[in-house]
Z-matrix of the N, CA and C atoms (Angstrom, degrees):
N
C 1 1.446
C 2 1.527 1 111.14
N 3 1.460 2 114.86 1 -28.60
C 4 1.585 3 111.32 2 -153.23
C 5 1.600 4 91.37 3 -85.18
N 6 1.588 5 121.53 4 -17.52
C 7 1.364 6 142.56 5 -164.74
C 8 1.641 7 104.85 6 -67.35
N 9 1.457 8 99.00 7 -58.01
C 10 1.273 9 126.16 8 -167.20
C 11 2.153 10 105.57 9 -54.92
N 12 1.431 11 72.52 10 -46.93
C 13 1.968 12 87.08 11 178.11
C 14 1.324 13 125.30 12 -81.95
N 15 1.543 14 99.27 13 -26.25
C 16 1.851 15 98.50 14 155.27
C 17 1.232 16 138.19 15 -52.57
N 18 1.953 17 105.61 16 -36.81
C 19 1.089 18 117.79 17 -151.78
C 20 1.578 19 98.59 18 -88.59
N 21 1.684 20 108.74 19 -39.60
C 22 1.457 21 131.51 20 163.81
C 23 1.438 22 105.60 21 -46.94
N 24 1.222 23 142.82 22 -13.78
C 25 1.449 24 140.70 23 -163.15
C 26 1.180 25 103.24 24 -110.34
N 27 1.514 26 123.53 25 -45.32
C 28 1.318 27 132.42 26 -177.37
C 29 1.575 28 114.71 27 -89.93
N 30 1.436 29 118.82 28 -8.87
C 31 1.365 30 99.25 29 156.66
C 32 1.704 31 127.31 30 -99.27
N 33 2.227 32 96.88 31 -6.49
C 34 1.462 33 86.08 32 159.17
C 35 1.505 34 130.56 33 -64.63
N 36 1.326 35 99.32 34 -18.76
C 37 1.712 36 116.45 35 -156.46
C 38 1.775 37 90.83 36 -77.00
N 39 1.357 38 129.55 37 -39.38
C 40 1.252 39 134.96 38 149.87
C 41 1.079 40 138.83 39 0.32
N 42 1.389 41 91.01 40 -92.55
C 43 1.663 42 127.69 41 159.88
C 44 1.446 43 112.67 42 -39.52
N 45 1.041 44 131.37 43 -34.81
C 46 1.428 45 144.12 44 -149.15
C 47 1.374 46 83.57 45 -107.77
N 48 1.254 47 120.06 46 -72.75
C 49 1.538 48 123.53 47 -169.11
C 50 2.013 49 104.74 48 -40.38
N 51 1.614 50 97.41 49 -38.24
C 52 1.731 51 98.10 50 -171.60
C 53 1.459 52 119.30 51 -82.61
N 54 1.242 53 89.94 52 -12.69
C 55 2.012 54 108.49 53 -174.68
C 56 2.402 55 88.18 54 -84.14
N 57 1.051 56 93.05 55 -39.45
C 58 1.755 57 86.85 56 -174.63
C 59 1.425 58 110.50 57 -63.62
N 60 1.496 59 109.32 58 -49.63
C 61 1.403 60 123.75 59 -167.41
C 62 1.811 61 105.65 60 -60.71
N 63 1.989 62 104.73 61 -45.14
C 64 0.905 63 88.20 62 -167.67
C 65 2.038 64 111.97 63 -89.22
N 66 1.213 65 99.70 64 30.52
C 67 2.047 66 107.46 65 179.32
C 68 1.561 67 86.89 66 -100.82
N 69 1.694 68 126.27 67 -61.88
C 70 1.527 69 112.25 68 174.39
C 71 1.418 70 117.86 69 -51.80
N 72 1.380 71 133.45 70 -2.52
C 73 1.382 72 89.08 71 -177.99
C 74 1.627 73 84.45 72 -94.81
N 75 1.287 74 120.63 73 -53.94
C 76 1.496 75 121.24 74 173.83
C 77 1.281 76 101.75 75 -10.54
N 78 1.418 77 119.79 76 -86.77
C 79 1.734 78 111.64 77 -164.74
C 80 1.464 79 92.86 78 -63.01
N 81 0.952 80 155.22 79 -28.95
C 82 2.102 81 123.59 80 173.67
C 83 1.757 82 96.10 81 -47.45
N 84 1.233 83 101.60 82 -47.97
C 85 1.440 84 105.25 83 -154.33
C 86 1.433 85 107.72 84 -56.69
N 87 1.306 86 117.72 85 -42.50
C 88 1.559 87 119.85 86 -172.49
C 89 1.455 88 104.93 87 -96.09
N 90 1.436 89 120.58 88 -0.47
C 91 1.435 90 105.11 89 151.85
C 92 1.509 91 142.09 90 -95.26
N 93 1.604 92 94.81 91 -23.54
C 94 1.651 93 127.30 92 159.98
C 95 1.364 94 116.65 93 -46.40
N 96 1.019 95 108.94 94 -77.10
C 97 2.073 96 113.35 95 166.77
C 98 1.369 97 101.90 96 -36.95
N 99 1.312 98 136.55 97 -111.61
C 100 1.780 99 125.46 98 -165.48
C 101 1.753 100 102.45 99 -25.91
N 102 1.088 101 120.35 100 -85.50
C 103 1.457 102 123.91 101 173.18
C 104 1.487 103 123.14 102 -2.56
N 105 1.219 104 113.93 103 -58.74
C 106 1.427 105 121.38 104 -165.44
C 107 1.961 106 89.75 105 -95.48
N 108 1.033 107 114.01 106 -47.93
C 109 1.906 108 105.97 107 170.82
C 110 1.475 109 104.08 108 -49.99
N 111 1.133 110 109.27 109 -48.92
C 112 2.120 111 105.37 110 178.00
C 113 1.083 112 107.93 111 -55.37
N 114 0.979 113 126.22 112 -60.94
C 115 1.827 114 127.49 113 -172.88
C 116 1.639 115 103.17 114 -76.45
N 117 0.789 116 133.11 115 11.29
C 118 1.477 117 134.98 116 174.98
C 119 1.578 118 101.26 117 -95.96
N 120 1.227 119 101.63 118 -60.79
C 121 1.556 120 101.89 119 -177.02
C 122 1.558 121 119.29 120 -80.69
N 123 1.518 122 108.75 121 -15.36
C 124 1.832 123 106.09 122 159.87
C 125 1.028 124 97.79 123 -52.06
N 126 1.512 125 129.09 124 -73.18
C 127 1.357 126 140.99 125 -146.99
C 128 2.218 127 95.06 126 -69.02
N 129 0.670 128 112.24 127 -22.24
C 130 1.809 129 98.38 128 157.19
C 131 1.522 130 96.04 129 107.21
N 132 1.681 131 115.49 130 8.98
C 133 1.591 132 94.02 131 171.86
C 134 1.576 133 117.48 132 -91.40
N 135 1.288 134 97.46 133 137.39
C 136 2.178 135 98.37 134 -160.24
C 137 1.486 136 90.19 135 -84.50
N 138 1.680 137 124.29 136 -28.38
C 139 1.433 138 118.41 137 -156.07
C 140 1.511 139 110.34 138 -77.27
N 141 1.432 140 120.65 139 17.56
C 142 1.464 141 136.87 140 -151.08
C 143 1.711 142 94.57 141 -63.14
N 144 1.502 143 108.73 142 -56.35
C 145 1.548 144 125.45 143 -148.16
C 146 1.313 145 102.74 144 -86.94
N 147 1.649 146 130.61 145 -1.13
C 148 1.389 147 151.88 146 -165.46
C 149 1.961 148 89.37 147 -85.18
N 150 1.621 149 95.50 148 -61.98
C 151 1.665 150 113.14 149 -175.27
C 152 1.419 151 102.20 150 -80.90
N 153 1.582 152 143.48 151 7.03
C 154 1.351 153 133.72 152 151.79
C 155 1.538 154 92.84 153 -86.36
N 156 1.225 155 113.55 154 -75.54
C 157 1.956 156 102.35 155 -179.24
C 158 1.501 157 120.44 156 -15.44
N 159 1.282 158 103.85 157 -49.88
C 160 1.177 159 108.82 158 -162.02
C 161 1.418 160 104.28 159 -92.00
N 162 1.440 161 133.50 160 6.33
C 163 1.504 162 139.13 161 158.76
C 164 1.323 163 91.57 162 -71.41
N 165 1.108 164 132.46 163 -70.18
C 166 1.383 165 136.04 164 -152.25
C 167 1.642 166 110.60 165 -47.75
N 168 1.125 167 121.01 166 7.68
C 169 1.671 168 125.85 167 178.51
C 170 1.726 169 83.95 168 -103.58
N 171 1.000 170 117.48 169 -55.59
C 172 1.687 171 93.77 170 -168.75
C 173 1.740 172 118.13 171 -33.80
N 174 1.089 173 104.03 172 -65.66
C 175 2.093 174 108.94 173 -178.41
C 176 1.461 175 88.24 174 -64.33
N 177 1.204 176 156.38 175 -81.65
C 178 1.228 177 137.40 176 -168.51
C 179 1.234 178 115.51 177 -23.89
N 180 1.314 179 139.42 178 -59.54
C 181 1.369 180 142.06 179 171.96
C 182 1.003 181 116.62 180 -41.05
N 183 1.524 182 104.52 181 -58.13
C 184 2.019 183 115.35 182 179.49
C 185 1.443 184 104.34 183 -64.47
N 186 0.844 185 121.63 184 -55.48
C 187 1.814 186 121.59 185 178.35
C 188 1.630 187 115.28 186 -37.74
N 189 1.667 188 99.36 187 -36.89
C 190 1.693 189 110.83 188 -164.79
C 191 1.560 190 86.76 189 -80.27
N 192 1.376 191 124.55 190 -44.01
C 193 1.620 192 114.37 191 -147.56
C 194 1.626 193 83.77 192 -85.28
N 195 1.378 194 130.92 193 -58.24
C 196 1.724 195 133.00 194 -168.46
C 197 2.025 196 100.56 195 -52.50
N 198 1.324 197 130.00 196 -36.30
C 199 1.061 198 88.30 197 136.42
C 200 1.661 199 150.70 198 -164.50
N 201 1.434 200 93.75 199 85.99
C 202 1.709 201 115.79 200 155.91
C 203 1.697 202 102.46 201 -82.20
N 204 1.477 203 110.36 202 -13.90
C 205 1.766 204 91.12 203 168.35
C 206 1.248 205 126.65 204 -85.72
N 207 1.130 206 105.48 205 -2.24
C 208 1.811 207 114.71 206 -172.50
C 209 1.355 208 100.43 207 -65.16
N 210 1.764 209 94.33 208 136.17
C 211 1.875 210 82.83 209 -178.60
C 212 1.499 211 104.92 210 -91.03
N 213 1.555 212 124.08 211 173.16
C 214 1.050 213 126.04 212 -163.71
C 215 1.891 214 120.69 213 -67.36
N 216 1.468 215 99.00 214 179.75
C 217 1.444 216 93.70 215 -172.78
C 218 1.749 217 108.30 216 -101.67
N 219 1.429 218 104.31 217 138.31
C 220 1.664 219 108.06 218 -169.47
C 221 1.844 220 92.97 219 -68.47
N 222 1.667 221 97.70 220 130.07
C 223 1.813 222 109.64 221 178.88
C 224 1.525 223 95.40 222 -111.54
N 225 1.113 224 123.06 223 129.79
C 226 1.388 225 123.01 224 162.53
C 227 1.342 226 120.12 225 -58.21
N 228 1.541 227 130.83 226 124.26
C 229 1.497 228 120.40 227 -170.43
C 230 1.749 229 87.40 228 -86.77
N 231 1.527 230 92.87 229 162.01
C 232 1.374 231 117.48 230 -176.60
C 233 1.646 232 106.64 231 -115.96
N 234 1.100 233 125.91 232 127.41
C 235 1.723 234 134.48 233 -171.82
C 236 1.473 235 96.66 234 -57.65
N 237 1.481 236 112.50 235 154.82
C 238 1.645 237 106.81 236 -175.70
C 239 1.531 238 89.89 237 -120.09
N 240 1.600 239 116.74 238 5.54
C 241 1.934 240 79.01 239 -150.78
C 242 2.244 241 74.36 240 -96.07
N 243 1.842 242 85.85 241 -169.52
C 244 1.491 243 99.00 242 -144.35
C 245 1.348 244 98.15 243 -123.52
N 246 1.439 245 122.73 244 132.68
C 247 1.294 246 101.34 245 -173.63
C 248 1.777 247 154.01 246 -58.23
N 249 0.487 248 139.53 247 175.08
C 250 1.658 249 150.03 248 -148.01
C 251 1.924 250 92.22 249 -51.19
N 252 1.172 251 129.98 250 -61.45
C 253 1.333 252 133.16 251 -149.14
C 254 1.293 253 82.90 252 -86.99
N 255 1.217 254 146.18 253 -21.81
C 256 1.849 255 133.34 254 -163.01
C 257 1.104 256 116.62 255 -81.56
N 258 1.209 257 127.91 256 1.63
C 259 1.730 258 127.33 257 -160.02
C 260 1.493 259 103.92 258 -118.80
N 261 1.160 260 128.51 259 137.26
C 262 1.039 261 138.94 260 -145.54
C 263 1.648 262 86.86 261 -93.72
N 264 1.693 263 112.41 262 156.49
C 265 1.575 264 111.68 263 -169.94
C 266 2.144 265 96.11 264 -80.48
N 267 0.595 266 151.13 265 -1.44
C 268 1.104 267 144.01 266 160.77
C 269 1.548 268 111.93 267 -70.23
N 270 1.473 269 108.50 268 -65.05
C 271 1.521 270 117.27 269 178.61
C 272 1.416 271 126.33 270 -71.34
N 273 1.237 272 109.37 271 -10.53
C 274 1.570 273 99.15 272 153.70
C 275 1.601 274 130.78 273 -42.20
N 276 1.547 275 93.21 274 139.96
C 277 1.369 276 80.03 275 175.54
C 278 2.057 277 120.64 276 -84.66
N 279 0.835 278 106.09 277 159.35
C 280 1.624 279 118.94 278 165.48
C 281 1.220 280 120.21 279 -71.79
N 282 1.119 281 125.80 280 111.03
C 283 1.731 282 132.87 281 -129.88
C 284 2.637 283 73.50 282 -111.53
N 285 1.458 284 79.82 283 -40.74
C 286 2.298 285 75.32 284 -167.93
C 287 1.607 286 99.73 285 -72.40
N 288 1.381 287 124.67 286 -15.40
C 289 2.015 288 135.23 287 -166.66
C 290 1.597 289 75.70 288 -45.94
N 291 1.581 290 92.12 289 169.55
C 292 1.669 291 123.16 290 121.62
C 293 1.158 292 139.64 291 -48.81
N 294 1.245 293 110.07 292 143.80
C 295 1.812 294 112.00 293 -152.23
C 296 2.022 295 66.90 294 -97.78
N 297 1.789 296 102.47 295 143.68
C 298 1.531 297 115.13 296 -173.52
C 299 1.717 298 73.37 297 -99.23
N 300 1.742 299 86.91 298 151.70
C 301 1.300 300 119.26 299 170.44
C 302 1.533 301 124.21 300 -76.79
N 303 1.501 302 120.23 301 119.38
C 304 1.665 303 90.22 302 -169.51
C 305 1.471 304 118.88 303 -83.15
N 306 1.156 305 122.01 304 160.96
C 307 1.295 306 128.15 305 178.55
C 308 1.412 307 124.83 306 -48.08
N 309 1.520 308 146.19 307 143.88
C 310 1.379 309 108.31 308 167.47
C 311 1.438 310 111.49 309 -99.99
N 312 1.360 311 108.52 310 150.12
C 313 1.380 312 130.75 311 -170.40
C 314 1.262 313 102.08 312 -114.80
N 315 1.770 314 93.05 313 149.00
C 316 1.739 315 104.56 314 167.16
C 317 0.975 316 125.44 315 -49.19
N 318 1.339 317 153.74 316 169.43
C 319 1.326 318 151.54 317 -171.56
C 320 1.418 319 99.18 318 -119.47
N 321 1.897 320 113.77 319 106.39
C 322 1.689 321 114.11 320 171.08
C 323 1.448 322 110.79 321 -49.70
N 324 1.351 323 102.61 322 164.48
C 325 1.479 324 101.90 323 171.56
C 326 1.623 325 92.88 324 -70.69
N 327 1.706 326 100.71 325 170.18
C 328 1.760 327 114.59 326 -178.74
C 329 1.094 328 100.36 327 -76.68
N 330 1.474 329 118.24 328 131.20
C 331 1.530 330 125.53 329 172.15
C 332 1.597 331 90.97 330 -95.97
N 333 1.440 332 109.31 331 161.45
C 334 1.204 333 135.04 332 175.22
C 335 1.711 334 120.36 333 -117.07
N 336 1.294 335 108.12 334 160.41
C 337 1.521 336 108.13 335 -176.43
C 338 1.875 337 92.39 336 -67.25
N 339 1.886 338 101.15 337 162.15
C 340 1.372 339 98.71 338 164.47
C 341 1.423 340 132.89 339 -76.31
N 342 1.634 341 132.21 340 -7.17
C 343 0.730 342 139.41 341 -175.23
C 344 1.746 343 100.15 342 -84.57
N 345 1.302 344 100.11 343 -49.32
C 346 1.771 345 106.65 344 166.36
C 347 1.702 346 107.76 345 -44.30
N 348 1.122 347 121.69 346 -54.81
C 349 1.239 348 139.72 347 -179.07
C 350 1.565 349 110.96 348 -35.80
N 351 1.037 350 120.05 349 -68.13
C 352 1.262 351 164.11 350 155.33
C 353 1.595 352 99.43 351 -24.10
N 354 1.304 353 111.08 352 -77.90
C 355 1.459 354 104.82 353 171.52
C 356 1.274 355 134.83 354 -56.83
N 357 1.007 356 124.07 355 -35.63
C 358 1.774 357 158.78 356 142.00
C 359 1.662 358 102.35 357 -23.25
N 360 1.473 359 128.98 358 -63.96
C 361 1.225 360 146.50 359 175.57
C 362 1.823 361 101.00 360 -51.32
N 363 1.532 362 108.57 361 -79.44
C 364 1.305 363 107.43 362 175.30
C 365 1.556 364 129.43 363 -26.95
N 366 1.600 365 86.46 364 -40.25
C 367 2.265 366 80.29 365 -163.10
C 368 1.621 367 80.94 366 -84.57
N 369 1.595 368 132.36 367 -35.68
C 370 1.041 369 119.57 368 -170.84
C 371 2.067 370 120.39 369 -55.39
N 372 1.053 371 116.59 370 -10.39
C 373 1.003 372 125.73 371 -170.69
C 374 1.698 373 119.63 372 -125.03
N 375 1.351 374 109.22 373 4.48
C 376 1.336 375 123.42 374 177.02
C 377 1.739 376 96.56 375 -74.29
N 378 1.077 377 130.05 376 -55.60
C 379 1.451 378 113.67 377 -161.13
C 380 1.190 379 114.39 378 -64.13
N 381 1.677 380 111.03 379 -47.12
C 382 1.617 381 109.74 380 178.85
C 383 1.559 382 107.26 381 -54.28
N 384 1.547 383 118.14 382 -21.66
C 385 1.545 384 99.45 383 -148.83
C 386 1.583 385 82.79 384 -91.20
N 387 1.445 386 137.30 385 -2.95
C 388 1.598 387 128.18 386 -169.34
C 389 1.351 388 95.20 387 -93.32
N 390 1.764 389 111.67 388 -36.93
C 391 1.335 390 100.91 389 -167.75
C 392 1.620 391 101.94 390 -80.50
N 393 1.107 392 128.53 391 -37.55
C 394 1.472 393 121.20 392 -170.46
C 395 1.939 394 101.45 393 -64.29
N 396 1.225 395 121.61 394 -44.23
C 397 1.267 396 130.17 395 -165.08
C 398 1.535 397 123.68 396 -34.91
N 399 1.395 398 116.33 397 -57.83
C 400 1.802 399 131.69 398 164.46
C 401 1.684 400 105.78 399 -64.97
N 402 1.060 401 114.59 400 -41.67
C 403 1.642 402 109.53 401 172.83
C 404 1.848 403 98.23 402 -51.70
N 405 0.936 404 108.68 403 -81.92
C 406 1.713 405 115.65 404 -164.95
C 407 1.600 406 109.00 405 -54.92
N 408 1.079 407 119.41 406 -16.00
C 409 1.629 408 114.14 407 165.90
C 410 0.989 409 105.90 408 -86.65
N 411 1.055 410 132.93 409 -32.36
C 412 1.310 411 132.23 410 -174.46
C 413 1.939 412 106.37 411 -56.71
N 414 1.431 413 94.37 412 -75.58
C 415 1.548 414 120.06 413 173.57
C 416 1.799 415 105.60 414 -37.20
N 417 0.986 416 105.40 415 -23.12
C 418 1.666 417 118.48 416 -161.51
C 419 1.703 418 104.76 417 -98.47
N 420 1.138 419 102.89 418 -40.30
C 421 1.664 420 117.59 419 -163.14
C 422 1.751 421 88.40 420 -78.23
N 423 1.825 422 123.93 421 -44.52
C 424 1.036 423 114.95 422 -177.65
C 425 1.767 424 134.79 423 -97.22
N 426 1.402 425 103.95 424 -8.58
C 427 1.763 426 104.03 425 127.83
C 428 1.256 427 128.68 426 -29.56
N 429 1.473 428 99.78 427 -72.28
C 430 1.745 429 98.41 428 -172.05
C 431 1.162 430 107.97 429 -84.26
N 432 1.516 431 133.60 430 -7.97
C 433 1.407 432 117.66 431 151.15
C 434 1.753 433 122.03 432 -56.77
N 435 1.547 434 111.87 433 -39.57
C 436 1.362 435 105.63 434 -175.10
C 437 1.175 436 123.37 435 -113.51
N 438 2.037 437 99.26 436 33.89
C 439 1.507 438 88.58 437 177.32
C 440 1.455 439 88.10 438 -101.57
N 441 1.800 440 116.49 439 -21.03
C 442 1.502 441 121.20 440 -170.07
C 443 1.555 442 110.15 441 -67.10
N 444 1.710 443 116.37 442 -37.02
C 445 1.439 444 109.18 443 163.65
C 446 1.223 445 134.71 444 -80.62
């Protein structure tokens, strides 16, 4: 038992350790972008905000590919057949026949409810939106810095 709770102890201690590591790199990350644009433009290169623009395709990409994987959304099928008097006396069906065997079919990928969907979308779009986020303030903060000077 005491085994069982060690092991439970040391992979919270883990977890914790990976939840810290992964908040520092985050804050490097959102302090690095402004940071390295400031010292870009001390140092006198104007083409700085050319190579932030052009960051901003990275999370766009990831955003596009994270999600084209989402699997689809569950649609309720709707019955096609037509009621009782509409069917022509030939095409009726034969209520005494054999029940026909159905074919086998490929198996769609699993659709999900839309609210599932929905959630699926969100986490899918959290990384691009952290990584794109300090880029575009950045780019944003120094517009309206140099439209005011």
């Amino acid at each position: 038992m005491s085994n069982k709770k060690a092991v439970q102890k040391t992979e919270k201690e883990l977890e914790k350790q990976r939840r810290t590591i992964r908040r520092l790199y985050t804050l490097v990350w959102f302090l690095a972008c402004p940071l390295a644009y400031v010292v870009a433009r001390l140092l006198g290169y104007g083409q700085i905000n050319i190579v932030y623009w052009t960051l901003l395709v990275v999370p766009l990409l990831l955003a596009i590919i994270n999600v084209r994987q989402l699997p689809p959304v569950a649609v309720k099928p709707r019955p096609l057949t037509k009621p009782e008097g509409e069917f022509p006396e030939e095409d009726r069906p034969d209520p005494a026949g054999e029940p026909e065997e159905p074919e086998e079919e490929e198996e769609p990928p699993q659709a999900v409810s839309r609210s599932r969907w929905m959630g699926l979308l969100l986490r899918a779009l959290k990384a691009p939106a952290i990584i794109a986020f300090p880029i575009l303030v950045t780019l944003i903060v120094d517009i309206i810095i140099r439209s005011a000077a």
